[in-house]
C-alpha positions as CSV (number, residue, x, y, z in Angstrom):
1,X,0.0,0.0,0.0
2,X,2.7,2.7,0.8
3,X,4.7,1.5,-2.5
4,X,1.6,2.4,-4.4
5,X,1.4,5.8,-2.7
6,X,4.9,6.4,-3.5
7,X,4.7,5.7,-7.2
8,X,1.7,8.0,-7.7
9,X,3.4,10.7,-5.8
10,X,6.2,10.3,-8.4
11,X,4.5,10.4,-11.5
12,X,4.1,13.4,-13.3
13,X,1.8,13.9,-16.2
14,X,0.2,16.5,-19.0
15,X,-3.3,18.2,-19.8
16,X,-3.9,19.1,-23.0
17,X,-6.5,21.3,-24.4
18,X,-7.5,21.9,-27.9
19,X,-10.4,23.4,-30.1
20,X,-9.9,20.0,-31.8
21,X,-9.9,16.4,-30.7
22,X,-6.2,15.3,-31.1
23,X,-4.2,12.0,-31.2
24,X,-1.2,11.8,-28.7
25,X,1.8,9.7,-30.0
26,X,5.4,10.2,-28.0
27,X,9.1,8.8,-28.9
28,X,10.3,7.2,-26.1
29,X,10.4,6.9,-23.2
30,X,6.5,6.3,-24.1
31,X,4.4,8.4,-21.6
32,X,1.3,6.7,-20.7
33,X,-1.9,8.1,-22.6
34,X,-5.2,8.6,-21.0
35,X,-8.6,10.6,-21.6
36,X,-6.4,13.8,-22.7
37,X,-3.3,13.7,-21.0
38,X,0.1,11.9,-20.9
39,X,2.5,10.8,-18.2
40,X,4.5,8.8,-16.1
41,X,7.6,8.3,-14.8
42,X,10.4,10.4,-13.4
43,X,11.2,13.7,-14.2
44,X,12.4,13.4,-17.8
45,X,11.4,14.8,-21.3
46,X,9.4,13.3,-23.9
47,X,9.2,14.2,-27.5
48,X,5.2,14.0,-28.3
49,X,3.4,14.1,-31.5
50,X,-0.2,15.8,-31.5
51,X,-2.3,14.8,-34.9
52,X,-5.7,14.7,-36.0
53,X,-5.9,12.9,-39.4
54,X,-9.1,14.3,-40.1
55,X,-7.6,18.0,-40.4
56,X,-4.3,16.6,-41.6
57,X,-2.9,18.6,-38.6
58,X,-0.1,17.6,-37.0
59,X,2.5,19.5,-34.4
60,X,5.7,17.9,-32.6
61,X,6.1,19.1,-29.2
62,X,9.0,18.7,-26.3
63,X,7.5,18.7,-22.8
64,X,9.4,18.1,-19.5
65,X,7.2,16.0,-17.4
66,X,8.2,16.7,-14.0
67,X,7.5,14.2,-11.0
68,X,4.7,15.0,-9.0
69,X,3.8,17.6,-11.7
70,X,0.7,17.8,-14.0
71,X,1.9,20.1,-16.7
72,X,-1.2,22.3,-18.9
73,X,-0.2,23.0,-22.0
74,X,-2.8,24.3,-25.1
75,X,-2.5,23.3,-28.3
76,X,-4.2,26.1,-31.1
77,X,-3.7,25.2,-34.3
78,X,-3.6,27.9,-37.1
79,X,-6.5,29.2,-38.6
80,X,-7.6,28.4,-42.6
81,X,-8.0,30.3,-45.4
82,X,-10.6,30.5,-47.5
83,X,-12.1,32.9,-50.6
84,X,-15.8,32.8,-51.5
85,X,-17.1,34.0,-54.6
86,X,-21.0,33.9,-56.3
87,X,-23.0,34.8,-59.1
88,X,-24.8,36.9,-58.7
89,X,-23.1,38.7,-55.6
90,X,-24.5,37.0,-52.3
91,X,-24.4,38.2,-48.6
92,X,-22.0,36.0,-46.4
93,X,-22.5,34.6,-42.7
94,X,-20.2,32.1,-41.3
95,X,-21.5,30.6,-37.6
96,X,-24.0,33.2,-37.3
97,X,-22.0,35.9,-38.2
98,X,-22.0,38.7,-41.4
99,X,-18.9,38.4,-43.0
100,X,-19.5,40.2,-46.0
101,X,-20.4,40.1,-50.1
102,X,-18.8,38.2,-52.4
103,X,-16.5,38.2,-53.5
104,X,-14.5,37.0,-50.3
105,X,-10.8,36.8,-50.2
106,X,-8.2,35.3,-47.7
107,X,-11.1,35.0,-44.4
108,X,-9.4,33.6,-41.5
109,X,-11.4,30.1,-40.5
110,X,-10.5,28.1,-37.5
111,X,-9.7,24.6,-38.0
112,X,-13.2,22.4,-37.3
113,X,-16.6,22.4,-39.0
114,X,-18.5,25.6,-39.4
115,X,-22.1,26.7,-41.0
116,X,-21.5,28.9,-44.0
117,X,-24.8,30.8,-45.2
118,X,-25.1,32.8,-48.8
119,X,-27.9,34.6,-49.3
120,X,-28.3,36.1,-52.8
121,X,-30.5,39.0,-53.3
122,X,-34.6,38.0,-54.3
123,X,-33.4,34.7,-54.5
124,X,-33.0,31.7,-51.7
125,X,-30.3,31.1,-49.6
126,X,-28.0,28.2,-49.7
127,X,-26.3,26.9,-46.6
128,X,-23.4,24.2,-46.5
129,X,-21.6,22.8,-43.8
C-alpha cells in the first residue's frame, strides 16, 4: 500500500486542451496516454506528436514532465483560409455571423466544422456545412 502511494506521488503527467480532438503519439520513453493527458515516470522529457488525421494537422512538441507535476499546456492550431465567390453577388455569414459580399478573399477560418450561409438578393439562400 505505501509502494503504491509512492509511485503515484512520483508520477508526473500532461493536460492538454485543444479546439480539436487530437491523437497523442510520443518517442520514447513512451508516456502513458489517458482521456487527454500523458504521463508517467520520473522527471524526464518526452518528445510528443499531436495529430488529428481528419484535419491533416499535425505539431511535434517537447515537454518536460516533471515528478509530481501535471503540466497544462494548449495546443491552437492555425486558422484556414478561405475565398468565396458567387453569381450573382451573395451576402456571407459564417456561424451566425455577417462576413461580408462576395467576393471574399483570404477569411481567416479556424480549424473544425463551421455553418456557412449565402444569401443572394430575391433569391434563396444556400447553406453548407
Amino acid at each position: 500500500m505505501l509502494n503504491q502511494a509512492a509511485a503515484r506521488e512520483r508520477r508526473g503527467g500532461l493536460r492538454v486542451s485543444s479546439p480539436i480532438e487530437l491523437q497523442v503519439a510520443g518517442r520514447r520513453p513512451r508516456p502513458r496516454v489517458d482521456h487527454g493527458w500523458a504521463g508517467g515516470g520520473l522527471s524526464r522529457k518526452h518528445e510528443l506528436d499531436f495529430v488529428n488525421p481528419e484535419f491533416g494537422y499535425q505539431t511535434r512538441q517537447v515537454v518536460e514532465i516533471k515528478a509530481g507535476q501535471i503540466l497544462s499546456m494548449k495546443i491552437s492550431p492555425p486558422d484556414g483560409r478561405v475565398s468565396i465567390n458567387a453569381v450573382p453577388w451573395a451576402t456571407v455569414s459564417i456561424d451566425g455571423n455577417t462576413v461580408g459580399e462576395t467576393p471574399l478573399g483570404n477569411v481567416a477560418l479556424p480549424v473544425g466544422s463551421i455553418k456557412l450561409l449565402s444569401v443572394i438578393r430575391n433569391s434563396a439562400s444556400v447553406r453548407r456545412k
